[in-house]
C-alpha positions in Angstrom: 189.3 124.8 19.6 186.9 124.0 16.7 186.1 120.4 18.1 185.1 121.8 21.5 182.7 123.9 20.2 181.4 121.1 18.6 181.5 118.5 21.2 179.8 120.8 24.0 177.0 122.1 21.3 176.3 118.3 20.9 176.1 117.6 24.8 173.6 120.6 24.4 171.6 119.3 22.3 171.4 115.5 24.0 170.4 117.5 27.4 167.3 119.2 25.3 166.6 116.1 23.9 166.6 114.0 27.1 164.6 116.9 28.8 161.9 117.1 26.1 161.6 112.9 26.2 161.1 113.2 30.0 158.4 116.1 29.9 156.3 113.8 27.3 156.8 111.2 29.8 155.8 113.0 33.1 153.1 115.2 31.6 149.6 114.4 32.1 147.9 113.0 29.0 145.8 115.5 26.4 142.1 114.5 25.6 141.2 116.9 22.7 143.3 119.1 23.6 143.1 119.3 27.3 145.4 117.9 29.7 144.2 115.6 32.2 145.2 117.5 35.6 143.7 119.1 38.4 143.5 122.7 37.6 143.2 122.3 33.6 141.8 125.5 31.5 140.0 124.0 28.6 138.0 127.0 27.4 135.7 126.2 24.4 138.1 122.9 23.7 135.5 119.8 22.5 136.6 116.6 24.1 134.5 113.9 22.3 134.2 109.9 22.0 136.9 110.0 25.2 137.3 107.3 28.2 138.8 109.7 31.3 137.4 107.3 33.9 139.1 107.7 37.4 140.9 111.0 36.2 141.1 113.6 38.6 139.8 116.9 37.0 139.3 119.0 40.0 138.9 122.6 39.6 138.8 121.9 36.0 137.6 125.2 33.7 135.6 123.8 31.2 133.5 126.9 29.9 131.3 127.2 27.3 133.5 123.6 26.1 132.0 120.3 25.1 132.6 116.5 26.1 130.4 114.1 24.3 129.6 111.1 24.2 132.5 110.2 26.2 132.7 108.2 29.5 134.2 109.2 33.0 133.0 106.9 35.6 134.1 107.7 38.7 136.1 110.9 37.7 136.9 114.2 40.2 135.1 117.2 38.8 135.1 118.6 42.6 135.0 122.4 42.3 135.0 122.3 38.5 134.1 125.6 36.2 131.6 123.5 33.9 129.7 126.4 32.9 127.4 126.8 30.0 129.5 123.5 29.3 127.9 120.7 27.1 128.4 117.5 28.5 126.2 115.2 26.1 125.0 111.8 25.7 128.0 110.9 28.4 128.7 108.7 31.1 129.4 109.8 34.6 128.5 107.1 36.6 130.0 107.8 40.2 131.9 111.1 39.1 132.3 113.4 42.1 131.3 116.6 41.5 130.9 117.9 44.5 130.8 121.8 44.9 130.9 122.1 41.0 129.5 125.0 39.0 127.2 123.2 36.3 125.8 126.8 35.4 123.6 126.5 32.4 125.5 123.5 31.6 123.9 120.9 29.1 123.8 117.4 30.7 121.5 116.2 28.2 121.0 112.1 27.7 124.2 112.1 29.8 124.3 109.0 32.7 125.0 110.7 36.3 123.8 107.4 38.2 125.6 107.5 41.8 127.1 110.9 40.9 127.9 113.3 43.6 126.6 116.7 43.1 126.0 118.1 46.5 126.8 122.1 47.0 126.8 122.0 42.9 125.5 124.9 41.0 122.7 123.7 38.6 121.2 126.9 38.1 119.9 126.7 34.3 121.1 123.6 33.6 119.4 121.6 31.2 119.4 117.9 32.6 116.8 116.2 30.2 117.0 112.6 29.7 119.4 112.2 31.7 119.6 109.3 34.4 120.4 110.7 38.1 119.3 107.0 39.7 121.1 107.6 43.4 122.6 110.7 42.5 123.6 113.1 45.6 121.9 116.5 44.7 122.1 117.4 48.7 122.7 121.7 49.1 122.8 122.1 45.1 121.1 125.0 43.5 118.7 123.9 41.2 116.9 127.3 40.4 115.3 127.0 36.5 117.1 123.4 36.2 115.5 121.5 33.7 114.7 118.0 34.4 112.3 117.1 32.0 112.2 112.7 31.2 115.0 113.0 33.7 115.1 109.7 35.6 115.6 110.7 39.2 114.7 107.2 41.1 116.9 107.4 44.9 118.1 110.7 43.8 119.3 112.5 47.0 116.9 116.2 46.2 118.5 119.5 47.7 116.6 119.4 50.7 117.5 115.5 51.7 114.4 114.3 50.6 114.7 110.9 48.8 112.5 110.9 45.0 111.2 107.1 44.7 109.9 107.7 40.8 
């Protein structure tokens, strides 16, 4: 009676064991503490030095966090929560952030050439230094947005006018 008690707590514990190695496997990677997923909460989290190029972070919740100096070309931000966010010295070279909420978001320095920010909420945001060469800004609000040394050459403005700086 003894050794089947034992042998069935064993099987028990290699079931956990298998189902623990297959979560690590299936589940999306963690950059400073955020999963990569669309959907991700990653309140005041600080993702820095980080490649999450291609990634798709949509409807990501990002407040108040931080992702230096970190690249994600071409990543989905589309309907992301980046707000008061601090998104510095990084590149997002093609992201798509379409319909995003950027409020009083830092984009300082950051690289958001070909980016995709139409229907974004910029309100506030501070976008100095940063290169928006061919960005999409088409329906974003841009109330207060600060775009000082901003390089905006082809940037796509609110209103579908082209800048040629």
């Amino acid at each position: 009676m003894r050794r089947r008690y034992v042998i069935i707590g064993v099987v028990a514990f290699v079931a956990l064991a298998v189902i623990v190695v297959v979560d690590r496997v299936t589940a999306p990677p963690l950059v400073g503490g955020c999963r990569v997923e669309p959907g991700a909460t990653c309140e005041f989290d600080r993702i820095e030095g980080a490649d999450v190029s291609g990634a798709d972070w949509s409807e990501l919740v990002l407040y108040r966090g931080a992702f230096t100096d970190s690249v994600a070309v071409g990543t989905v931000f589309r309907d992301a929560e980046l707000v008061q966010a601090r998104i510095v010295r990084s590149d997002l070279t093609d992201a798509d952030l379409r319909g995003a909420s950027l409020y009083g978001a830092y984009l300082t320095d950051s690289v958001l050439r070909g980016a995709d920010l139409r229907d974004a909420d910029l309100r506030f945001a501070d976008l100095s230094g940063a290169d928006l060469t061919g960005a999409d800004l088409t329906g974003a609000q841009i109330e207060d947005t600060v775009f000082d040394t901003a390089i905006l050459s082809s940037t796509v403005m609110p209103d579908g006018s082209i800048r040629t700086d």
